[in-house]
C-alpha positions as CSV (number, residue, x, y, z in Angstrom):
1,X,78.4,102.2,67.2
2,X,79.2,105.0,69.7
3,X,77.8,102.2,72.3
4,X,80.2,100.0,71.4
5,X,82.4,98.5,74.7
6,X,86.1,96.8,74.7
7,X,86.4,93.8,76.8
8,X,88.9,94.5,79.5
9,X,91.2,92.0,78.6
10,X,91.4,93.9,75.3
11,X,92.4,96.7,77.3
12,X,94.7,95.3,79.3
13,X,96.3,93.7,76.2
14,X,96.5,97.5,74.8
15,X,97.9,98.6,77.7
16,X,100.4,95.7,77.1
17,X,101.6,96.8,73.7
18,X,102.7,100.4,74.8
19,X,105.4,98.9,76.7
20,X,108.8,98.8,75.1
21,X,109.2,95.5,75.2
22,X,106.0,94.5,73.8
23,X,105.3,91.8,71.1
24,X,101.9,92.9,69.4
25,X,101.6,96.6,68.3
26,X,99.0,98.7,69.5
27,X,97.9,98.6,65.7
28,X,97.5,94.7,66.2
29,X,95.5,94.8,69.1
30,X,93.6,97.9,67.9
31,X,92.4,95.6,64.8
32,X,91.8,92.7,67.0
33,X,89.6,94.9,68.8
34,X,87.5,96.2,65.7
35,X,87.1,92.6,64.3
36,X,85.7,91.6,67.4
37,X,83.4,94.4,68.4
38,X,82.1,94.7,64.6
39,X,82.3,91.4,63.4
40,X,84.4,92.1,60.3
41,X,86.7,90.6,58.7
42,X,89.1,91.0,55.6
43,X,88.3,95.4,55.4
44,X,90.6,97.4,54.0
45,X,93.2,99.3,56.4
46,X,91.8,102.7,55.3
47,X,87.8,101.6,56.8
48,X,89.8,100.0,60.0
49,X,91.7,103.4,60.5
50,X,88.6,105.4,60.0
51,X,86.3,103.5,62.6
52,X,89.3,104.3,65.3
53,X,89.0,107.6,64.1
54,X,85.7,108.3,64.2
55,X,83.9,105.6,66.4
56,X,86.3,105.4,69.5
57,X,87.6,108.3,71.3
58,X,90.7,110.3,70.0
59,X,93.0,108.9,72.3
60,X,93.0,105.0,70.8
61,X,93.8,106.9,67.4
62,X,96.6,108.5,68.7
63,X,97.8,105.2,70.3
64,X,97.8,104.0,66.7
65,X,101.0,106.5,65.9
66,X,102.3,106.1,69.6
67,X,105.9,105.8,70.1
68,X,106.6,103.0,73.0
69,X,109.1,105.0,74.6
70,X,107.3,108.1,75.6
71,X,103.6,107.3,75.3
72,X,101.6,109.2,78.5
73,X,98.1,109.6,79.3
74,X,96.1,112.6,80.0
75,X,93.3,112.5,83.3
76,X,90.7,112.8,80.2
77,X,92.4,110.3,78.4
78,X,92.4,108.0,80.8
79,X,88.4,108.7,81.7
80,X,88.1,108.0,77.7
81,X,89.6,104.7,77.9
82,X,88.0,103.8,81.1
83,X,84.6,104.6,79.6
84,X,84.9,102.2,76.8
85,X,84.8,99.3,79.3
86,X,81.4,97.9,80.2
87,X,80.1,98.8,84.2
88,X,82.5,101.6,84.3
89,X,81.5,105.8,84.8
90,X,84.7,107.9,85.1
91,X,84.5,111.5,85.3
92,X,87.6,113.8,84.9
93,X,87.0,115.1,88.7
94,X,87.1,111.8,90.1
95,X,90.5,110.7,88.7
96,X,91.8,114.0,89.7
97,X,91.0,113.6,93.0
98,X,92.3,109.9,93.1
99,X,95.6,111.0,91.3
100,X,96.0,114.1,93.9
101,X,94.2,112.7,97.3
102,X,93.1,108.9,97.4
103,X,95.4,106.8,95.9
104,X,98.5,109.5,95.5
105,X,101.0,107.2,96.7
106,X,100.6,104.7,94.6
107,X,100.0,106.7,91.8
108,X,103.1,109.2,92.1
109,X,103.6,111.8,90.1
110,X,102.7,111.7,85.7
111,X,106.0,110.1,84.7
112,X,105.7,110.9,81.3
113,X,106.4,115.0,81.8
114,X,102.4,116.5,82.2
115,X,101.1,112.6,81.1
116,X,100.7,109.1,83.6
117,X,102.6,106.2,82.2
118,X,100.9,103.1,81.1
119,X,101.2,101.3,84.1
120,X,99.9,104.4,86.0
121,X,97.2,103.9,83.7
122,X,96.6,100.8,84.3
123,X,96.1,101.3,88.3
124,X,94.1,104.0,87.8
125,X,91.7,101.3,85.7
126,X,91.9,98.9,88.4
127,X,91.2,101.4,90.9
128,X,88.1,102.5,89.0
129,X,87.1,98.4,89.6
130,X,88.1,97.8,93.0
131,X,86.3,100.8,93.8
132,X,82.9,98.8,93.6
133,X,83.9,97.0,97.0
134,X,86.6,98.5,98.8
135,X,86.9,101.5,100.3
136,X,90.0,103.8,99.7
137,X,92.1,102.5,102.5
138,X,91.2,98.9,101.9
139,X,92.6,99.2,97.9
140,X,95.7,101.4,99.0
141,X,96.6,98.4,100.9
142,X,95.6,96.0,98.6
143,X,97.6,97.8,96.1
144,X,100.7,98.9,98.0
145,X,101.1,95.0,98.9
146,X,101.4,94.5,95.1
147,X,102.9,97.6,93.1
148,X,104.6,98.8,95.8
149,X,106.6,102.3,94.6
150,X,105.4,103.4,91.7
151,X,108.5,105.0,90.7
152,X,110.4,101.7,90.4
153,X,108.8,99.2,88.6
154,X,111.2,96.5,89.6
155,X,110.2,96.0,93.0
156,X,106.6,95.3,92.3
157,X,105.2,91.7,93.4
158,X,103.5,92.1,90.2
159,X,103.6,94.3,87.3
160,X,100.4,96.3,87.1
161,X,99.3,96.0,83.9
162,X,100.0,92.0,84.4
163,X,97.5,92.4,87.1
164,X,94.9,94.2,84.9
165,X,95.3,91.3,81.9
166,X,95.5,88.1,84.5
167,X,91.4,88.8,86.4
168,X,90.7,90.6,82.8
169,X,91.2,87.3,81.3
170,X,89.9,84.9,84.3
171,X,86.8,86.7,84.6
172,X,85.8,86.2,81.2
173,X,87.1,82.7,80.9
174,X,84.8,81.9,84.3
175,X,82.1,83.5,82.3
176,X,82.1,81.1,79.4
177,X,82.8,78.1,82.0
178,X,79.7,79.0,83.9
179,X,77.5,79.6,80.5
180,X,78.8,75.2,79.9
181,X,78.7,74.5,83.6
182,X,74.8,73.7,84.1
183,X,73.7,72.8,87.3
184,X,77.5,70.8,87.7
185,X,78.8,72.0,91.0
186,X,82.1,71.7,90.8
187,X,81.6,74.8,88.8
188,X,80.2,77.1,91.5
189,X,81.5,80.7,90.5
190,X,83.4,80.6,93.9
191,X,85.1,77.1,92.7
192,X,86.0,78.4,89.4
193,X,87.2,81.6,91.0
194,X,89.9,80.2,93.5
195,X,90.6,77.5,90.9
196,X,91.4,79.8,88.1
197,X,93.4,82.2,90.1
198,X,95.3,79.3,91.5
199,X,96.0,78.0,88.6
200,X,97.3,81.8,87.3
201,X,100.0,82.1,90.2
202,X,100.9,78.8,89.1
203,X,102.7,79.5,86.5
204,X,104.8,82.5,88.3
205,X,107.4,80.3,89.3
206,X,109.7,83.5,91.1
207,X,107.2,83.6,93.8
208,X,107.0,81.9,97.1
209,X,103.5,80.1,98.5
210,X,103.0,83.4,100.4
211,X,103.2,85.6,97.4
212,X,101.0,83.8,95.3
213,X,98.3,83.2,97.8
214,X,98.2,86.9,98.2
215,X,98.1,87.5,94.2
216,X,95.2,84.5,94.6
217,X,93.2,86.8,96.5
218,X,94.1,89.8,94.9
219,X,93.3,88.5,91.8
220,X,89.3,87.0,93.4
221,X,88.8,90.4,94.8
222,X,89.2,92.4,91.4
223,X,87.2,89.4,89.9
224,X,84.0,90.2,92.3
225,X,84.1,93.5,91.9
226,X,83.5,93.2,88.4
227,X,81.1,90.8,89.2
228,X,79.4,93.0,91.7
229,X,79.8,96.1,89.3
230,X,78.0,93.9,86.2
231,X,74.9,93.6,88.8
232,X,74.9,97.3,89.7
233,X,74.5,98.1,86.3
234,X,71.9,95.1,85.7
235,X,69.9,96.8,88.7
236,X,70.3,100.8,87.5
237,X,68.9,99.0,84.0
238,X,65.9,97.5,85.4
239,X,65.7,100.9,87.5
240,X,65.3,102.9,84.9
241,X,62.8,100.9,83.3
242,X,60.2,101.0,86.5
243,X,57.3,103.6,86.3
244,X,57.2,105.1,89.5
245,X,53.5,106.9,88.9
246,X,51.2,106.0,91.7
247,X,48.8,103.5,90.3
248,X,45.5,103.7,92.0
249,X,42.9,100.9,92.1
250,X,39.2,101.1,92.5
Protein backbone atom coordinates (compact mmCIF):
# COMPACT_ATOMS: atom_id res chain seq x y z
CA UNK A 1 0.00 0.00 0.00
CA UNK A 2 2.74 2.50 0.99
CA UNK A 3 3.66 2.06 -2.99
CA UNK A 4 0.58 3.16 -3.88
CA UNK A 5 0.75 6.44 -6.60
CA UNK A 6 -2.10 9.27 -7.43
CA UNK A 7 -2.55 10.00 -11.00
CA UNK A 8 -1.67 13.57 -11.50
CA UNK A 9 -4.81 14.59 -12.76
CA UNK A 10 -6.07 13.45 -9.34
CA UNK A 11 -3.72 15.82 -7.99
CA UNK A 12 -4.39 18.44 -9.93
CA UNK A 13 -8.11 17.99 -9.21
CA UNK A 14 -7.08 18.09 -5.30
CA UNK A 15 -5.32 20.99 -5.76
CA UNK A 16 -8.57 22.26 -7.43
CA UNK A 17 -10.82 21.73 -4.49
CA UNK A 18 -8.79 23.90 -1.99
CA UNK A 19 -9.78 26.84 -3.86
CA UNK A 20 -12.65 28.82 -2.56
CA UNK A 21 -14.53 28.57 -5.28
CA UNK A 22 -14.38 24.98 -5.74
CA UNK A 23 -17.17 22.53 -6.54
CA UNK A 24 -15.95 19.05 -5.27
CA UNK A 25 -14.51 18.91 -1.59
CA UNK A 26 -11.14 17.76 -1.01
CA UNK A 27 -13.09 14.89 0.89
CA UNK A 28 -14.76 14.09 -2.57
CA UNK A 29 -11.74 13.89 -4.45
CA UNK A 30 -9.82 12.23 -1.60
CA UNK A 31 -12.46 9.28 -1.87
CA UNK A 32 -12.33 9.27 -5.57
CA UNK A 33 -8.80 8.74 -5.15
CA UNK A 34 -9.04 5.73 -2.67
CA UNK A 35 -11.69 4.01 -4.83
CA UNK A 36 -9.48 4.16 -7.66
CA UNK A 37 -6.12 3.32 -6.21
CA UNK A 38 -7.74 0.34 -4.03
CA UNK A 39 -10.39 -0.79 -6.07
CA UNK A 40 -13.16 -0.49 -3.40
CA UNK A 41 -16.24 0.36 -3.45
CA UNK A 42 -19.31 0.93 -0.99
CA UNK A 43 -16.62 0.92 2.60
CA UNK A 44 -17.67 2.59 5.39
CA UNK A 45 -16.35 6.32 5.93
CA UNK A 46 -14.49 5.22 9.13
CA UNK A 47 -12.07 2.47 6.75
CA UNK A 48 -11.91 5.48 4.04
CA UNK A 49 -10.67 7.94 6.80
CA UNK A 50 -8.32 5.46 8.19
CA UNK A 51 -6.43 4.54 4.79
CA UNK A 52 -5.81 8.50 4.44
CA UNK A 53 -4.58 8.33 7.72
CA UNK A 54 -2.44 5.72 7.80
CA UNK A 55 -1.62 4.85 4.06
CA UNK A 56 -0.90 8.42 2.56
CA UNK A 57 1.19 11.01 4.09
CA UNK A 58 -0.18 13.29 6.95
CA UNK A 59 -0.63 16.15 4.82
CA UNK A 60 -3.75 14.56 2.47
CA UNK A 61 -5.31 13.95 6.08
CA UNK A 62 -5.12 17.28 7.04
CA UNK A 63 -6.47 18.39 3.73
CA UNK A 64 -9.50 16.36 4.69
CA UNK A 65 -10.26 19.11 7.70
CA UNK A 66 -8.83 21.99 5.49
CA UNK A 67 -10.50 25.24 5.51
CA UNK A 68 -10.51 26.72 1.75
CA UNK A 69 -9.62 30.03 2.83
CA UNK A 70 -6.41 29.63 4.58
CA UNK A 71 -5.07 26.19 3.48
CA UNK A 72 -0.88 26.55 2.93
CA UNK A 73 1.64 24.12 2.27
CA UNK A 74 4.83 23.38 3.99
CA UNK A 75 8.37 22.68 1.61
CA UNK A 76 7.82 18.99 3.28
CA UNK A 77 4.44 18.99 2.41
CA UNK A 78 4.78 19.78 -0.76
CA UNK A 79 7.79 17.04 -1.31
CA UNK A 80 4.97 14.63 0.37
CA UNK A 81 2.49 15.30 -2.27
CA UNK A 82 4.94 15.43 -5.02
CA UNK A 83 6.17 11.92 -4.08
CA UNK A 84 2.84 10.33 -4.35
CA UNK A 85 2.99 10.93 -8.18
CA UNK A 86 4.61 8.25 -10.30
CA UNK A 87 8.34 9.39 -12.00
CA UNK A 88 8.70 12.02 -9.42
CA UNK A 89 11.84 12.25 -6.43
CA UNK A 90 11.53 15.47 -4.44
CA UNK A 91 13.71 16.15 -1.64
CA UNK A 92 13.11 18.97 0.95
CA UNK A 93 16.59 20.61 -0.22
CA UNK A 94 15.66 20.81 -3.64
CA UNK A 95 12.39 22.69 -3.23
CA UNK A 96 14.18 24.95 -0.97
CA UNK A 97 16.53 25.89 -3.23
CA UNK A 98 13.87 26.27 -6.10
CA UNK A 99 11.61 28.40 -3.70
CA UNK A 100 14.75 30.69 -2.55
CA UNK A 101 17.19 30.60 -5.89
CA UNK A 102 15.71 28.96 -9.16
CA UNK A 103 12.37 29.74 -9.67
CA UNK A 104 11.95 32.71 -6.88
CA UNK A 105 10.14 34.93 -8.99
CA UNK A 106 7.64 33.00 -9.94
CA UNK A 107 7.23 31.53 -6.83
CA UNK A 108 7.18 34.71 -4.44
CA UNK A 109 7.05 34.66 -1.16
CA UNK A 110 4.56 31.62 1.07
CA UNK A 111 1.30 33.52 0.83
CA UNK A 112 -0.34 31.75 3.39
CA UNK A 113 1.89 33.34 6.57
CA UNK A 114 5.05 30.54 6.87
CA UNK A 115 2.92 28.14 4.13
CA UNK A 116 2.87 28.36 -0.12
CA UNK A 117 -0.67 28.73 -1.49
CA UNK A 118 -2.14 26.11 -3.62
CA UNK A 119 -1.40 27.47 -6.72
CA UNK A 120 2.25 28.01 -5.41
CA UNK A 121 1.87 24.47 -4.94
CA UNK A 122 0.85 23.71 -7.93
CA UNK A 123 4.01 25.39 -9.85
CA UNK A 124 6.19 23.97 -7.67
CA UNK A 125 4.62 20.33 -9.09
CA UNK A 126 4.95 21.50 -12.51
CA UNK A 127 8.37 22.62 -12.01
CA UNK A 128 9.35 19.23 -10.47
CA UNK A 129 7.99 17.97 -14.30
CA UNK A 130 9.40 20.42 -16.59
CA UNK A 131 12.47 19.92 -14.81
CA UNK A 132 13.06 16.53 -16.81
CA UNK A 133 13.78 18.81 -20.07
CA UNK A 134 14.34 22.25 -19.44
CA UNK A 135 16.82 23.87 -17.78
CA UNK A 136 16.02 26.56 -15.13
CA UNK A 137 16.09 29.47 -17.42
CA UNK A 138 14.16 27.72 -20.16
CA UNK A 139 11.04 26.99 -17.45
CA UNK A 140 11.27 30.55 -15.77
CA UNK A 141 10.47 31.68 -19.20
CA UNK A 142 8.13 29.25 -20.00
CA UNK A 143 6.44 29.96 -16.82
CA UNK A 144 6.67 33.69 -16.54
CA UNK A 145 4.94 33.74 -20.16
CA UNK A 146 1.97 32.01 -18.31
CA UNK A 147 1.62 32.84 -14.54
CA UNK A 148 3.16 35.89 -14.76
CA UNK A 149 3.21 37.58 -10.95
CA UNK A 150 2.56 35.30 -8.62
CA UNK A 151 1.13 37.72 -6.24
CA UNK A 152 -1.90 38.52 -8.52
CA UNK A 153 -3.57 35.74 -9.80
CA UNK A 154 -5.64 37.85 -12.19
CA UNK A 155 -3.20 38.58 -14.63
CA UNK A 156 -2.18 35.06 -15.38
CA UNK A 157 -2.62 33.73 -19.16
CA UNK A 158 -3.61 30.78 -17.32
CA UNK A 159 -4.37 29.81 -13.87
CA UNK A 160 -1.72 27.45 -12.62
CA UNK A 161 -3.40 24.83 -11.17
CA UNK A 162 -5.61 24.89 -14.67
CA UNK A 163 -2.37 24.26 -16.23
CA UNK A 164 -1.41 21.33 -13.90
CA UNK A 165 -5.15 19.52 -14.49
CA UNK A 166 -5.38 20.37 -18.56
CA UNK A 167 -1.60 18.02 -19.64
CA UNK A 168 -2.58 15.98 -16.35
CA UNK A 169 -5.63 15.03 -18.02
CA UNK A 170 -4.35 15.03 -21.86
CA UNK A 171 -1.50 12.85 -21.07
CA UNK A 172 -3.48 10.19 -19.78
CA UNK A 173 -6.27 10.49 -22.23
CA UNK A 174 -3.28 10.12 -25.18
CA UNK A 175 -2.32 7.14 -23.15
CA UNK A 176 -5.54 5.21 -23.41
CA UNK A 177 -5.84 6.54 -27.27
CA UNK A 178 -2.49 5.10 -28.04
CA UNK A 179 -3.26 1.64 -25.97
CA UNK A 180 -6.69 1.54 -28.97
CA UNK A 181 -4.61 3.23 -31.72
CA UNK A 182 -2.65 0.09 -33.18
CA UNK A 183 -0.52 0.59 -35.86
CA UNK A 184 -3.32 3.59 -37.16
CA UNK A 185 -1.22 6.59 -37.84
CA UNK A 186 -3.24 9.22 -37.44
CA UNK A 187 -2.58 8.32 -33.93
CA UNK A 188 1.15 9.01 -33.75
CA UNK A 189 1.82 10.29 -30.10
CA UNK A 190 2.96 13.62 -31.72
CA UNK A 191 -0.55 13.75 -33.67
CA UNK A 192 -2.50 13.04 -30.62
CA UNK A 193 -0.33 15.55 -28.77
CA UNK A 194 -0.91 18.73 -30.89
CA UNK A 195 -4.38 17.55 -31.49
CA UNK A 196 -5.37 17.21 -27.95
CA UNK A 197 -3.87 20.36 -26.82
CA UNK A 198 -5.49 22.10 -29.71
CA UNK A 199 -8.45 20.98 -28.99
CA UNK A 200 -7.94 22.08 -24.98
CA UNK A 201 -7.30 25.93 -25.92
CA UNK A 202 -10.27 25.49 -27.92
CA UNK A 203 -12.57 25.80 -25.58
CA UNK A 204 -10.85 29.09 -23.83
CA UNK A 205 -12.68 31.33 -25.76
CA UNK A 206 -11.02 34.80 -23.85
CA UNK A 207 -7.86 34.14 -25.62
CA UNK A 208 -6.56 35.27 -28.86
CA UNK A 209 -4.70 32.70 -31.69
CA UNK A 210 -1.46 33.85 -30.16
CA UNK A 211 -2.36 32.99 -26.66
CA UNK A 212 -3.50 29.70 -27.28
CA UNK A 213 -0.84 28.54 -29.58
CA UNK A 214 1.56 29.37 -26.74
CA UNK A 215 -0.68 27.46 -24.08
CA UNK A 216 -0.56 24.64 -27.19
CA UNK A 217 2.98 24.37 -26.73
CA UNK A 218 3.13 24.83 -23.22
CA UNK A 219 0.77 22.30 -22.68
CA UNK A 220 3.12 19.56 -25.36
CA UNK A 221 6.13 20.50 -23.47
CA UNK A 222 4.76 19.46 -19.89
CA UNK A 223 3.28 16.43 -21.77
CA UNK A 224 6.88 15.16 -22.97
CA UNK A 225 8.36 15.67 -20.01
CA UNK A 226 6.25 13.28 -18.39
CA UNK A 227 6.74 11.22 -21.13
CA UNK A 228 10.44 11.54 -20.99
CA UNK A 229 10.36 11.18 -17.15
CA UNK A 230 8.07 7.69 -17.45
CA UNK A 231 11.19 6.37 -19.64
CA UNK A 232 13.82 7.49 -17.13
CA UNK A 233 12.32 5.68 -14.61
CA UNK A 234 11.55 2.59 -17.16
CA UNK A 235 15.56 2.73 -17.73
CA UNK A 236 16.74 3.31 -13.75
CA UNK A 237 14.16 -0.07 -13.45
CA UNK A 238 15.86 -2.15 -15.96
CA UNK A 239 19.19 -0.61 -14.38
CA UNK A 240 18.78 -1.85 -11.29
CA UNK A 241 17.98 -5.18 -12.43
CA UNK A 242 21.48 -5.73 -14.53
CA UNK A 243 24.30 -7.72 -12.76
CA UNK A 244 27.17 -5.89 -13.36
CA UNK A 245 29.79 -8.97 -12.08
CA UNK A 246 32.30 -9.58 -14.79
CA UNK A 247 31.30 -12.85 -16.40
CA UNK A 248 34.18 -14.70 -17.71
CA UNK A 249 34.12 -17.33 -20.39
CA UNK A 250 36.46 -20.25 -21.07
Amino acid sequence: MEDLQIARKDMASLLLSLKENAGDSPNEILYRIWKEMCLYSGHEKGEFESFVSTVLPPVFYKLLKADRKNVGFSINEVVSLGNKLAFTNLTPTAVQNWVKRDVKELIGSPQRGKKYAVEQAAILLIVEDLKTVLDFESIRRLLKMLFNNPADRTDDLMDPIDFYLAYSTIFEKIDELMKMSGDNPDYSFEKLLEREAAFYTAGLPYLNTKMKKNIDNAIVIAILAVQTAYFQSLARNYSNTVSYTQHHFS
